[in-house]
TIGU-611769 format. One line per 2 residues: their letters; for each residue y, z, x of C-alpha. Coordinates in nm, 3 decimals. Each point is the difference from the previous one (the first is absolute). Layout:
BEGIN
A = Y:Z:X | ... $
REM end
This chain:
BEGIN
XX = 21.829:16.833:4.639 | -0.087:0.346:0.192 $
XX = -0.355:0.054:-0.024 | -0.134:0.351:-0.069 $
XX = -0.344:0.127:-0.040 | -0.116:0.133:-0.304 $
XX = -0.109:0.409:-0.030 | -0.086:0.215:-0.287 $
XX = 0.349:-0.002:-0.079 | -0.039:-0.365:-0.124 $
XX = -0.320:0.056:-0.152 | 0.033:-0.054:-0.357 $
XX = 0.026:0.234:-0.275 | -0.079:-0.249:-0.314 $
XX = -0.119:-0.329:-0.065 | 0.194:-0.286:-0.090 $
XX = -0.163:-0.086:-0.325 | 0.084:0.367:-0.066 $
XX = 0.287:0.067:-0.024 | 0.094:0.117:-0.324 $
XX = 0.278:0.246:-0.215 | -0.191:0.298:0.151 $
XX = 0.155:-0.106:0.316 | 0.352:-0.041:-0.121 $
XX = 0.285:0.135:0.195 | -0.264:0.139:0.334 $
XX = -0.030:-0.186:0.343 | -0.298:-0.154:0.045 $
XX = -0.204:-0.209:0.292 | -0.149:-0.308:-0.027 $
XX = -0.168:-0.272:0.230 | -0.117:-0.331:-0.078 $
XX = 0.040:-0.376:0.000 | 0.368:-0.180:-0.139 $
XX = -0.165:-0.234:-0.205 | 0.357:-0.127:-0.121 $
XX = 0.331:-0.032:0.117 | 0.364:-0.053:-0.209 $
XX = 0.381:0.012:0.118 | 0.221:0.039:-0.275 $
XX = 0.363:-0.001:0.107 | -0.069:0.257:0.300 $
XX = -0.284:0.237:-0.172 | -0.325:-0.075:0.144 $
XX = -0.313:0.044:-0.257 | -0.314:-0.015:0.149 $
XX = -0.358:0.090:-0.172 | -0.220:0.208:0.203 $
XX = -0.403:-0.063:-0.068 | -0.299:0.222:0.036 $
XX = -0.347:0.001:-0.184 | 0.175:0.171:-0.269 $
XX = 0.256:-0.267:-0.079 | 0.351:-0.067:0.083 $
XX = 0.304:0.214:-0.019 | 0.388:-0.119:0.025 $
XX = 0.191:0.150:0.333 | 0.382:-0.047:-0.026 $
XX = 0.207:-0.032:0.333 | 0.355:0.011:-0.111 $
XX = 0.297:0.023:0.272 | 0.212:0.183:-0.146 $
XX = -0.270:0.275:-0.011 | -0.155:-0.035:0.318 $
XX = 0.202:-0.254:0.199 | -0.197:-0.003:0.367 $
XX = -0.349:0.014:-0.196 | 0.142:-0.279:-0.210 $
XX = 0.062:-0.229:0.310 | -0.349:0.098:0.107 $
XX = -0.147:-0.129:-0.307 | 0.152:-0.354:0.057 $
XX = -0.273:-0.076:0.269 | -0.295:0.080:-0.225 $
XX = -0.235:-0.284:-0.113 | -0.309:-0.038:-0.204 $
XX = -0.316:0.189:0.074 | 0.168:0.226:0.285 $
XX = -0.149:0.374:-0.038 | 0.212:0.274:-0.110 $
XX = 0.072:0.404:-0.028 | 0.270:0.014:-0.261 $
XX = 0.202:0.318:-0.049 | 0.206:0.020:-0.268 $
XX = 0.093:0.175:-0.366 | -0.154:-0.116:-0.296 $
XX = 0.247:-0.104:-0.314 | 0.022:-0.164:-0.331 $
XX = 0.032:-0.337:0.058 | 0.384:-0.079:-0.197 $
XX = -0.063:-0.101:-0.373 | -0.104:-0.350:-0.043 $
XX = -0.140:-0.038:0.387 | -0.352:0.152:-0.154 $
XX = -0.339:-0.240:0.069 | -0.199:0.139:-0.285 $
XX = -0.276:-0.253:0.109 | -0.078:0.258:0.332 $
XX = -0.090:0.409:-0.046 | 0.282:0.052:0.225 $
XX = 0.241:-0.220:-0.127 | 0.240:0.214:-0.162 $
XX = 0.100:0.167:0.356 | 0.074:-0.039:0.338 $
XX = 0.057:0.159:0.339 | 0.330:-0.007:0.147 $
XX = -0.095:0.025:0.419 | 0.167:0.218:0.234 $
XX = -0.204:-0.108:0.306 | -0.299:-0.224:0.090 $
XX = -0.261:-0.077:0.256 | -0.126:-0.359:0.082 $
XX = -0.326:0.100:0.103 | -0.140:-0.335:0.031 $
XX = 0.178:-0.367:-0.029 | -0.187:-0.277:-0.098 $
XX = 0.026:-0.368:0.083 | 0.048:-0.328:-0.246 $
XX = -0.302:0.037:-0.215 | -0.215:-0.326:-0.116 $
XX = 0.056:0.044:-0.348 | 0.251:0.182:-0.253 $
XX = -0.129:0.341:-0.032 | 0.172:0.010:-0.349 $
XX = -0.173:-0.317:-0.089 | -0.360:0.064:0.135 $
XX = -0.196:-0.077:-0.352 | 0.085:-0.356:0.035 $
XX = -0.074:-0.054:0.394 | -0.316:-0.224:0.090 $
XX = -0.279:0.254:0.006 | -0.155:-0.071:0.344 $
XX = 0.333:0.018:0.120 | -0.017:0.374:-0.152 $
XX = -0.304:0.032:0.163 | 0.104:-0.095:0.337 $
XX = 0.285:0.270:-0.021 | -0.225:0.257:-0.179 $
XX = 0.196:0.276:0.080 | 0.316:-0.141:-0.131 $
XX = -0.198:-0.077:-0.321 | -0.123:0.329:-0.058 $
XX = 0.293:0.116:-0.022 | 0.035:-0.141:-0.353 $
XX = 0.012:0.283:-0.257 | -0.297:-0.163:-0.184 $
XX = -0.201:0.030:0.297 | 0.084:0.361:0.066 $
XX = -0.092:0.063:-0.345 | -0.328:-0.187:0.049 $
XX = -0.108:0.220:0.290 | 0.102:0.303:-0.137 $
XX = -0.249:-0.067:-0.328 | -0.246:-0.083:0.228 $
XX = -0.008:0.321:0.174 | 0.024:0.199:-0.273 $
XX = -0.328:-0.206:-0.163 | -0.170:0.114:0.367 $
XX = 0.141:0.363:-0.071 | -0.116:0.010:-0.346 $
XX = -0.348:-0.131:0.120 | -0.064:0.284:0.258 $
XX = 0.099:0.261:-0.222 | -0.191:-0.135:-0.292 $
XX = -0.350:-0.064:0.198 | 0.051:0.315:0.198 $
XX = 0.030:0.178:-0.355 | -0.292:-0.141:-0.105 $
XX = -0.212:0.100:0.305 | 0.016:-0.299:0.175 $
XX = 0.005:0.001:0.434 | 0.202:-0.226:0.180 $
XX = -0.198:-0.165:0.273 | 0.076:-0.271:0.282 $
XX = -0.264:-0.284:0.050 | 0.039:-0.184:0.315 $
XX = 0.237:-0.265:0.043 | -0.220:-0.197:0.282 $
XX = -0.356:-0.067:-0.192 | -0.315:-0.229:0.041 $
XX = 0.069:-0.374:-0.186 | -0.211:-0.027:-0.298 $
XX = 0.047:-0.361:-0.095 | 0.026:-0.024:-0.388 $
XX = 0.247:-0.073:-0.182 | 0.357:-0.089:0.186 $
XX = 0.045:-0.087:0.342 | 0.016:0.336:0.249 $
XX = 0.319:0.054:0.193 | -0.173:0.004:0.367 $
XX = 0.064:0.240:0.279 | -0.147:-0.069:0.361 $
XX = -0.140:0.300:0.195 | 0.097:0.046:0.335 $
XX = -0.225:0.287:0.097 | -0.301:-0.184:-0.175 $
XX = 0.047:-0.385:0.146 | -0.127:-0.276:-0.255 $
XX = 0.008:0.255:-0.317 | 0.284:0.021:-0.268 $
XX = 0.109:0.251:-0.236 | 0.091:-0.109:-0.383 $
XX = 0.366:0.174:-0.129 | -0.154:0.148:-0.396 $
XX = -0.023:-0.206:-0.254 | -0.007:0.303:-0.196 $
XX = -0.184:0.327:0.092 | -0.260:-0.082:-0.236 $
XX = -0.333:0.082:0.231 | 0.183:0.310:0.160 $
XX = 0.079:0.137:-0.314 | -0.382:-0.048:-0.150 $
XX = -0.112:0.205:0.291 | 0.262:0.274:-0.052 $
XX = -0.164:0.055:-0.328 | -0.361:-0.009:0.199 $
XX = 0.172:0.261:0.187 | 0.093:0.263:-0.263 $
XX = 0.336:-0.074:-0.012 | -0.028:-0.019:-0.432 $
XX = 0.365:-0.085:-0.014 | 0.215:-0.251:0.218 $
XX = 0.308:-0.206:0.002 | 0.237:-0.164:0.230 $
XX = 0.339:-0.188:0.018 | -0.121:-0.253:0.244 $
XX = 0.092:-0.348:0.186 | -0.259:-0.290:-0.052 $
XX = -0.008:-0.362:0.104 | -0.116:-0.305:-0.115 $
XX = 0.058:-0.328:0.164 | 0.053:-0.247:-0.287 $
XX = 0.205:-0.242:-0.148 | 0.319:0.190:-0.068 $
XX = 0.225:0.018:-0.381 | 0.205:0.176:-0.166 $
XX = -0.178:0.352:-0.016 | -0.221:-0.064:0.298 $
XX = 0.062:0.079:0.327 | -0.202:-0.019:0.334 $
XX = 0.007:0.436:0.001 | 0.062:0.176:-0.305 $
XX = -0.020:0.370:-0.136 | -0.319:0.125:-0.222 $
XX = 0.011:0.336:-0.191 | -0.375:0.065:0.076 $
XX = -0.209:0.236:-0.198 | -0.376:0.058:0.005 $
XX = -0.228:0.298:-0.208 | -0.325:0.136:-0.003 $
XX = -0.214:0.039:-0.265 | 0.201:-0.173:-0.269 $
XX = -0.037:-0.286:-0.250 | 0.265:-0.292:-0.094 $
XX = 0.124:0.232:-0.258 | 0.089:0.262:0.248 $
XX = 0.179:-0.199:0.212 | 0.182:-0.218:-0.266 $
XX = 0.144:0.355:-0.178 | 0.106:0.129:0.295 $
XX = 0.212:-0.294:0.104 | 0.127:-0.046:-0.323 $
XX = 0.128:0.353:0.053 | 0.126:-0.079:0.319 $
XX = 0.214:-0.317:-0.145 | 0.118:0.238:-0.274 $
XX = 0.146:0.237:0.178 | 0.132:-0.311:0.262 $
XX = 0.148:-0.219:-0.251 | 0.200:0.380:-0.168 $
XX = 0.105:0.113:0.378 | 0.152:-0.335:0.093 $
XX = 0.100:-0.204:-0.304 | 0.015:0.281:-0.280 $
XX = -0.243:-0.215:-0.187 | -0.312:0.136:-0.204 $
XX = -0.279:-0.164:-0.021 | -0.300:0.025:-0.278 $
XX = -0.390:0.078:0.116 | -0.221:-0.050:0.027 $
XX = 0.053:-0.377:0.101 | -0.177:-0.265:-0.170 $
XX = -0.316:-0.112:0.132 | -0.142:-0.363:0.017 $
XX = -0.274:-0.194:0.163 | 0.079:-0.300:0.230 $
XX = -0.162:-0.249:-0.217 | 0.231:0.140:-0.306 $
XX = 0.306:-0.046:0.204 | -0.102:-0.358:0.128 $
XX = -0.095:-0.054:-0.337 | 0.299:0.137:-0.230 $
XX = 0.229:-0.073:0.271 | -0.108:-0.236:0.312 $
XX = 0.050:0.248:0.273 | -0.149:0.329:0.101 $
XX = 0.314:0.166:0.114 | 0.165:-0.093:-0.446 $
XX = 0.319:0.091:-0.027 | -0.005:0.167:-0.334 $
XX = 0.425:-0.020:-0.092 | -0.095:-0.392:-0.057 $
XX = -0.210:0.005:-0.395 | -0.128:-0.335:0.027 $
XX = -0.368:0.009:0.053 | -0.260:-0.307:0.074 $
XX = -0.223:-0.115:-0.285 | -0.367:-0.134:0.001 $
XX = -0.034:-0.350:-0.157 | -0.407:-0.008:0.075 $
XX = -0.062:0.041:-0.388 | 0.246:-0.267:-0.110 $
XX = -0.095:-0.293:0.230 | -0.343:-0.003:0.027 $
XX = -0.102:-0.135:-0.316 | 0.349:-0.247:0.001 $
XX = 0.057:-0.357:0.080 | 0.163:0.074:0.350 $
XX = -0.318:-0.164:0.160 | 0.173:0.111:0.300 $
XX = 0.032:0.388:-0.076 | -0.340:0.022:-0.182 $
XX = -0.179:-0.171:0.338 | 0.200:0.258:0.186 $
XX = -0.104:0.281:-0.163 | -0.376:-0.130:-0.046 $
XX = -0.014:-0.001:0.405 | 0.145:0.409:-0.012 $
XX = 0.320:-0.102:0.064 | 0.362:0.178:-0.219 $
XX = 0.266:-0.086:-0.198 | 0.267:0.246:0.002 $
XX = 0.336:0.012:-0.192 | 0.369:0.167:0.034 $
XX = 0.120:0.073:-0.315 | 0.426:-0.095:0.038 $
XX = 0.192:0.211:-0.282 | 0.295:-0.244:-0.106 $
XX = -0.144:-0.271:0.214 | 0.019:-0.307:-0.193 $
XX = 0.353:-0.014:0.027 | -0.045:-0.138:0.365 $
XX = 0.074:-0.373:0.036 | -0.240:-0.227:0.132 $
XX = 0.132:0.021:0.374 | -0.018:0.327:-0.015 $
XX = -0.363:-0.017:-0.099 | -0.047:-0.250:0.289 $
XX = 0.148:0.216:0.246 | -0.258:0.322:-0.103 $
XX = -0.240:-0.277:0.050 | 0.118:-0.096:0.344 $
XX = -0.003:0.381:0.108 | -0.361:0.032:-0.173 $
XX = -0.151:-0.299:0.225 | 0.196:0.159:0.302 $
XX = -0.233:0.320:-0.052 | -0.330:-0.212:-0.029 $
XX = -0.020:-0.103:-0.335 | -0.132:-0.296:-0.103 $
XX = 0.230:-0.049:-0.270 | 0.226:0.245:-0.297 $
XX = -0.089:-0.066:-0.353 | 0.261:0.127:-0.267 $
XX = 0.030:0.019:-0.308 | 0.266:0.123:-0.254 $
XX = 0.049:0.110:-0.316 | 0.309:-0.179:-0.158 $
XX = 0.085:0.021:-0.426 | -0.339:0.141:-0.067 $
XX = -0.207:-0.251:0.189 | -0.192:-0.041:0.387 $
XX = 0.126:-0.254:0.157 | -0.140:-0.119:0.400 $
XX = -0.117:-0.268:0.160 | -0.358:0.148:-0.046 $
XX = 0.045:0.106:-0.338 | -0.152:-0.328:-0.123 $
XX = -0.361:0.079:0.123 | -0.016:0.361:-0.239 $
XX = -0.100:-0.022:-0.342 | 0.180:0.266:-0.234 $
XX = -0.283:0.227:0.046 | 0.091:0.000:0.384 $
XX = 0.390:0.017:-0.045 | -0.024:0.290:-0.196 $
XX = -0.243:0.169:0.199 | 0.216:-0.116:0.316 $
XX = 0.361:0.182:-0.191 | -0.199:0.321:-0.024 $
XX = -0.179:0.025:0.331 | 0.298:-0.094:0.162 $
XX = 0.247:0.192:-0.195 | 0.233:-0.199:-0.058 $
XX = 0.249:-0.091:-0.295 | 0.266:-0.139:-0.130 $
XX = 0.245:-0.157:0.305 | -0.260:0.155:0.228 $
XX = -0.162:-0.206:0.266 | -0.381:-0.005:0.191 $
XX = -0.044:-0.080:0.377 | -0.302:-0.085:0.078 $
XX = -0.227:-0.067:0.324 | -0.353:-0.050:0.074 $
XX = -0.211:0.062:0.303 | -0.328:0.042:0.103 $
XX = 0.051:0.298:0.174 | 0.135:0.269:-0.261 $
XX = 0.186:0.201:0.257 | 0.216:-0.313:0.119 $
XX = 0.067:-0.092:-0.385 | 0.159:0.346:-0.066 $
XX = 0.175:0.028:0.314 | 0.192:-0.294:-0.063 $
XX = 0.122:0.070:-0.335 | 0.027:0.370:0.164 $
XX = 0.272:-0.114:0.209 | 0.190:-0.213:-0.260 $
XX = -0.043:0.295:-0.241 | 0.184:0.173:0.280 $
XX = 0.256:-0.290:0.077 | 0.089:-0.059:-0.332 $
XX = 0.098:0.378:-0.110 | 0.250:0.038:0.306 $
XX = 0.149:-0.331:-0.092 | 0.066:0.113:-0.406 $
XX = 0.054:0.370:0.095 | -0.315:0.121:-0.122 $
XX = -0.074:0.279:0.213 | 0.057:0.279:-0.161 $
XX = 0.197:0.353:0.201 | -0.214:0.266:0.099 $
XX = -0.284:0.112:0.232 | -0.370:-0.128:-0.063 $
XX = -0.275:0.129:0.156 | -0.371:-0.094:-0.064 $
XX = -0.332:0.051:0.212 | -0.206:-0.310:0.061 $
XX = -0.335:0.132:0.007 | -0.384:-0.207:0.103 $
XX = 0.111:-0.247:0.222 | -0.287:-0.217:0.133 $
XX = -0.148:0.132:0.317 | -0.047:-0.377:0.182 $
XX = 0.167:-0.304:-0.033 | -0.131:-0.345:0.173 $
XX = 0.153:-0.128:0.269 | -0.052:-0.344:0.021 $
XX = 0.109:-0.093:0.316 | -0.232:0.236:0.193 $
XX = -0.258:-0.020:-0.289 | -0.034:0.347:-0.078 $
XX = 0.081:0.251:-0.166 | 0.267:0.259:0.079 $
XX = 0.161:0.326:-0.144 | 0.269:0.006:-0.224 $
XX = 0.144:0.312:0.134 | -0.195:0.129:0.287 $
XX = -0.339:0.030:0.085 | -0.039:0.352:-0.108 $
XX = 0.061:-0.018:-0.306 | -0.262:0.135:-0.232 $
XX = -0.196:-0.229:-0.219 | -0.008:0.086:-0.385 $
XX = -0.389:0.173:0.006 | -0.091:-0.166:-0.340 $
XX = 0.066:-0.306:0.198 | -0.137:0.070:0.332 $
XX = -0.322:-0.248:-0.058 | 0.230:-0.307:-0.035 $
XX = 0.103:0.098:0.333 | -0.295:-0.265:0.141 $
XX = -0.072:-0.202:-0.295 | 0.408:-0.062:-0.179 $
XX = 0.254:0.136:0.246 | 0.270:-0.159:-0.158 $
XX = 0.006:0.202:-0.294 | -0.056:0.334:0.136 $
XX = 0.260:0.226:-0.074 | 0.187:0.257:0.259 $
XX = 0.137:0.347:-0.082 | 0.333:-0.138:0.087 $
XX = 0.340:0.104:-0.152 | 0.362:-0.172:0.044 $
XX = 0.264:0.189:-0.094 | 0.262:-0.212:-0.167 $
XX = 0.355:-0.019:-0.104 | 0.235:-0.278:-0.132 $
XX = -0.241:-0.255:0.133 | -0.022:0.193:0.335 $
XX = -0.295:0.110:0.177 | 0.164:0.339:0.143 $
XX = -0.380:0.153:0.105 | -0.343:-0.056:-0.001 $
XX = -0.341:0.177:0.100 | -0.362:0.032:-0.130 $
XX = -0.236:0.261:0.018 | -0.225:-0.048:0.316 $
XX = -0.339:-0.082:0.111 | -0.136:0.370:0.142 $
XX = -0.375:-0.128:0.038 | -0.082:-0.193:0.307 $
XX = -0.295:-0.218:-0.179 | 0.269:-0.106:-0.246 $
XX = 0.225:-0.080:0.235 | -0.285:-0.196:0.215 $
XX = -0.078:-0.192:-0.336 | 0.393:-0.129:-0.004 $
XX = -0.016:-0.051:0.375 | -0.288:-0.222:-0.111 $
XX = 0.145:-0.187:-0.274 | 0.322:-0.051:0.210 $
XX = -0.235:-0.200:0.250 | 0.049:0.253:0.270 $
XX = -0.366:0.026:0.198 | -0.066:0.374:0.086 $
XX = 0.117:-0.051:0.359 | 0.311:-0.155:-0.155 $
XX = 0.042:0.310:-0.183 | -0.076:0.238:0.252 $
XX = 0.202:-0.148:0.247 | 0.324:0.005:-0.225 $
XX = -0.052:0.314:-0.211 | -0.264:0.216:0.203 $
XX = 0.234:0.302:0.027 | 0.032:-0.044:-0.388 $
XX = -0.361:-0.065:-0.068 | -0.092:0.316:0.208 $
XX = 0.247:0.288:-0.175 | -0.167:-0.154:-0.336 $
XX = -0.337:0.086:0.109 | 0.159:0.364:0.081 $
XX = 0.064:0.101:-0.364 | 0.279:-0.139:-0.109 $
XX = 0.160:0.104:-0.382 | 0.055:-0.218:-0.260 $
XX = 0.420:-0.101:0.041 | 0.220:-0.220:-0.016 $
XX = 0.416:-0.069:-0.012 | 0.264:-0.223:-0.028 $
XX = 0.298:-0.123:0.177 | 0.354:-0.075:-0.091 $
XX = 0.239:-0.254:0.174 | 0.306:0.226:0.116 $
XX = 0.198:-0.304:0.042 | -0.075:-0.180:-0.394 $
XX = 0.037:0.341:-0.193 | 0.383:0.070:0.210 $
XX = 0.078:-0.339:-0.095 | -0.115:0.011:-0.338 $
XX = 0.190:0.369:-0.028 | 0.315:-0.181:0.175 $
XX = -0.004:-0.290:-0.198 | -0.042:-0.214:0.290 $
XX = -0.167:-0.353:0.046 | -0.115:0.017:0.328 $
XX = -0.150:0.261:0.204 | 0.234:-0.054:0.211 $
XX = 0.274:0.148:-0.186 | -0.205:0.328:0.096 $
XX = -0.102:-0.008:0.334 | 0.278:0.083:0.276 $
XX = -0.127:-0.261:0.224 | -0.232:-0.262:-0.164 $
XX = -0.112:-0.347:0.141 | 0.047:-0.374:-0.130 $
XX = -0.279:-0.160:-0.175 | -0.079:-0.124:0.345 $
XX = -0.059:0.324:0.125 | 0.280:0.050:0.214 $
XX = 0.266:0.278:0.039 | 0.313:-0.217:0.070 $
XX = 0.179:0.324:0.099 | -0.202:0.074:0.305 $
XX = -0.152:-0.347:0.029 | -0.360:0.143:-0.016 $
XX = -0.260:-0.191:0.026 | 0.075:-0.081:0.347 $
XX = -0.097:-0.121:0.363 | -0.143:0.214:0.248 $
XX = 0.000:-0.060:0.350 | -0.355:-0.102:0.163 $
XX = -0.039:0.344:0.199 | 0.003:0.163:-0.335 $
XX = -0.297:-0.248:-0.114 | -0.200:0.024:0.361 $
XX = 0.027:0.409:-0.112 | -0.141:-0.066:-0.283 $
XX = -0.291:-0.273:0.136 | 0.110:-0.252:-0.249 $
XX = 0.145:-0.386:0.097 | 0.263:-0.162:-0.199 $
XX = -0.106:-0.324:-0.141 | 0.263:-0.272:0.055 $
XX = 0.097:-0.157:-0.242 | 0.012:-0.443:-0.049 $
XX = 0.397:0.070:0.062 | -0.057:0.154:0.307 $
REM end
């Protein structure tokens, strides 16, 4: 086939997924990919694709017999500049299921700008190909309209971002890129200094400390779209670098900052779905969502909630129970609407799931022609089996799970995650968007392993002040001024107001078992701008990556990223992480350990 070279002649004048009855009867241009290719007795039909969609081209010989010829040689994927008029396609040809399906473009010359070779996959099949496959041709994948769609809702939630913080007096600021490693919290992403030999810079994982000191700088208002990185273990929505919607204010409280972003999701949620939402969202603390619930990101759509059984075991004849709960520890219950309709297998298997999150064991009991039935039910008088039917609100053909732990939390979050289980399996979940704020986190939580305690969220978070004195004496149960936002079960953002006065923040240094060298040495810079009059603030961030998935209605992150990693961090595309040569590393003045293999 001649080659020729394409000019603004060929440049096109609509899009395929465009072409419409205002077009009817004028010439138009297009270029794109054939994405299909039919031969019917001599007329050649071939759909051209762009990010618009696909539009049917119609070669016919007795119209254009040289071009027609031409046409024979094309194959799937080759690029195209299509000239042709656009028709009605002849009465019962018409794909209603496409917006261009009731016409076509008969061609009176094309360019073959670009063949391709045998692909790996069917590019008309791509939904059902082996996803690292997909990933390993990436740009063969994203050529799947779902993923065009995905990016294009992801920029406009950027675009809608900017102009929304902007309108609200907000400055878009870089932070650097190459930091200092403060180890808390997840593993740093290392970066070896040539200039500087023996020292490393950290990659962000967030601009948390940079932002704090923007405020300490007058800055009253900042945000940024930015790039952080995390080296963890890797799932479905986490990924070694991911995108944070970053936001930070001066001389605010949580209320300030929770209206204005549930302004900002309004007016999200109407520009790319249509949807509206209510405010102002519901509030609740984190021990009222572990409680009701068994999670602190609930999702509300689910209507099941957990149930304390303190009051009806600890006066019963389940020696086991009452000891429990003598010694602190919790029973907790699931109430399951329509329940006692399961069969005993079933019951085991709910069991079997129950032990595989931690529990010792699943009690259950049912309600079945008026009476309680259970294994258990045996050691409650009828004083406790009544009190049991109300407490855990249950009824007739209703059933009770039940689990006991000494350690509240773990009791809940079991019977959190069956409540969870359970409702996907009936179709329970009910349509819609629900969003809640999780408010009063704790500030510390023990780590046993180091023996110590840590921060929940960061280590500048503030404290609640009426609990500031348990700070030495009860750290455990000193709340933050943390907020999650949530929706559907989904922690899409989270922040706190922060700690502006350097003795507070020496007192959590303190009860984070960091020595005042420890402290200075990791956070001096920080420590300094708060001894430089710094104003109350505080912000929030929002995963880019979760909230374009949840607005897609994705499962993965990675439906929303153009070039994402496996769950073992690697691009299979470009084969990053890779080797370097040992010039690179000399450079550098860092030796590569050998490995027992080598």
């Amino acid at each position: 086939m001649e080659r020729r070279f394409f000019d603004a002649t060929w440049k096109r004048t609509v899009y395929c997924g465009e072409v419409g009855s205002r077009h009817e009867g004028t010439e138009v241009c297009l270029n794109g990919w054939l994405r299909r290719r039919r031969d019917l007795g001599g007329i050649i039909f071939i759909e051209l694709w762009d990010h618009t969609g696909i539009v049917q081209i119609v070669f016919n010989p007795e119209e254009q017999e040289a071009i027609h010829d031409l046409a024979g040689e094309l194959r799937n994927e080759y690029v195209l500049a299509v000239r042709g008029v656009v028709r009605a396609r002849p009465a019962g040809t018409e794909n209603s299921s496409i917006p261009t399906g009731f016409h076509e473009v008969a061609v009176s010359d094309f360019l073959l700008l670009s063949p391709s070779r045998a692909l790996p996959f069917d590019m008309n099949d791509v939904d059902k190909v082996d996803e690292n496959l997909r990933l390993r041709y990436r740009y063969l994948d994203l050529r799947r309209p779902r993923l065009q769609q995905n990016l294009r809702v992801r920029h406009r939630i950027a675009l809608f971002t900017r102009n929304f913080l902007s309108n609200e007096g907000f400055l878009e600021v870089e932070t650097p890129m190459l930091t200092k490693s403060t180890p808390e919290g997840a593993r740093d992403y290392l970066v070896p200094s040539r200039v500087n030999p023996g020292m490393f810079y950290a990659l962000p994982q967030s601009p948390q400390i940079f932002k704090q000191i923007l405020m300490v700088g007058g800055c009253d208002r900042y945000y940024q779209i930015v790039k952080c990185f995390r080296d963890e273990d890797l799932r479905a929505d986490r990924q070694p670098e991911f995108t944070q919607i970053d936001i930070e204010m001066s001389f605010i409280t949580e209320e300030d900052i929770q209206s204005l972003m549930e302004k900002f999701m309004q007016g999200l949620f109407k520009d790319i779905l249509g949807e509206e939402l209510l405010l102002p969202f519901p509030r609740m603390t984190w021990r009222e969502a572990m409680e009701s619930y068994g999670s602190d990101k609930p999702d509300l759509r689910v209507s099941a909630k957990l149930v304390d059984l303190h009051d009806v075991f600890a006066d019963s004849g389940m020696e086991a129970f009452r000891t429990l709960l003598t010694e602190g520890g919790s029973v907790r219950g699931l109430p399951f609407i329509g329940g006692a309709a399961l069969s005993r297998k079933e019951f085991a298997d709910l069991e079997a799931r129950a032990k595989a999150l931690g529990a010792a064991g699943l009690a259950v009991f049912q309600v079945k022609e008026g009476t309680l039935k259970g294994p258990l039910v045996k050691f409650l008088d009828e004083a406790a089996q009544k009190r049991l039917l109300v407490a855990g609100q249950i009824g007739e053909g209703d059933a009770l799970l039940v689990v006991a732990d000494k350690d509240w939390r773990k009791a809940c979050g079991i019977l959190g995650t069956l409540r969870l289980e359970l409702a996907r399996e009936r179709n329970l979940v009910e349509e819609g968007w629900r969003f809640l704020w999780v408010t009063e986190f704790p500030l510390l939580e023990r780590d046993e392993e180091e023996n110590r305690w840590v921060a929940v969220h960061h280590p500048f978070t503030s404290p609640n002040m009426e609990d500031l004195g348990l700070l030495e004496s009860d750290p455990g149960n000193v709340r933050s001024r943390a907020y999650d936002m949530v929706l559907n079960g989904n922690e899409v953002g989270g922040g706190s107001i922060r700690i502006h006065d350097s003795e507070v923040q020496q007192k959590l240094f303190s009860a984070l078992a960091f020595t005042p060298q420890d402290a200075e040495e990791r956070f001096g810079f920080l420590l300094d701008a708060l001894r430089s009059g710094t104003p109350p603030h505080g912000g929030i961030a929002f995963g880019l990556d979760r909230l374009a998935m949840l607005l897609c209605g994705g499962r993965s992150i990675r439906d929303v990223m153009a070039f994402p990693k496996t769950q073992k961090a690697q691009c299979l595309m470009s084969g990053a992480p890779g080797p370097v040569e040992d010039r690179q590393l000399a450079e550098l003045h860092v030796t590569r350990a050998l490995s027992s293999k080598e």
